[in-house]
N, C-alpha and C positions, 0 to 999 in steps of 0.2 A: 690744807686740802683746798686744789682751786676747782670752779666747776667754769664750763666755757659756757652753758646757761645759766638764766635763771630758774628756777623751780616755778611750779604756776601756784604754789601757796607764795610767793616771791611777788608773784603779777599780779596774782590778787590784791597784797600789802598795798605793794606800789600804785595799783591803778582804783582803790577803793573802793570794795567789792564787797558785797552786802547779799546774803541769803536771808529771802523775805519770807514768811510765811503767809498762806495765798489764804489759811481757813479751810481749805478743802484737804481732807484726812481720805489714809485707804480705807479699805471696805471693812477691814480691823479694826480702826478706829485708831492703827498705832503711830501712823508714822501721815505728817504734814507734806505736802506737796511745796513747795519754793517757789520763787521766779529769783533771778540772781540779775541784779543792777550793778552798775559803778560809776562813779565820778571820771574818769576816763575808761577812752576806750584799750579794750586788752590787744592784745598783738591780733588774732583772727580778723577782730572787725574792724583793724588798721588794710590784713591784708586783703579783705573784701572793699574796703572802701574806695576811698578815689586818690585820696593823699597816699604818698609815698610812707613804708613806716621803714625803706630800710637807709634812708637819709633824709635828711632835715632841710626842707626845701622853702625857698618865700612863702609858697600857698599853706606850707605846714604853721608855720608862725605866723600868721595872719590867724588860720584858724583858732592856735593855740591864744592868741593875744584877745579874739573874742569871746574863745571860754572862760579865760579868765573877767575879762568885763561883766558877762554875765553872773559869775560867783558873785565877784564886787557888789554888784547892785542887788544879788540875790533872787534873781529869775532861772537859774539854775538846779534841777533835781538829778540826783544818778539818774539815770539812763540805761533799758537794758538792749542787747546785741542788737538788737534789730533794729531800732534806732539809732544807731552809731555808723550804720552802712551811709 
């Protein structure tokens, strides 16, 4: 079985994506409110962005080789959507 996507439980995996709990519960008391981070960014805030996400250009790898530096040295947090624009 081939798929021509990926799944977004697929992008999640891949882009390290984290459902946070914020403390703030419904008016029930049952259910927690989220904010949703990742270690990269998922395909939307590529396509908002300014880098290209549907080829891999100098400015892409530039960027990507400073993310990575940042891991390295450990100044790096996921990050959610709206920081990624």
């Amino acid at each position: 079985y081939w798929h021509e996507f990926l799944t977004d439980h697929e992008l999640d995996i891949l882009c390290g994506v984290y459902h946070i709990g914020t403390g703030v519960y419904t008016s029930d008391g049952k259910d927690e409110q989220t904010r949703t981070v990742s270690w990269w960014p998922l395909p939307h805030a590529w396509a908002r962005g300014s880098l290209s996400y549907q080829a891999w250009t100098p400015q892409c790898e530039e960027w990507y080789q400073k993310r990575l530096e940042h891991f390295e040295k450990g100044v790096f947090l996921p990050t959610n959507t709206r920081k990624w624009r």
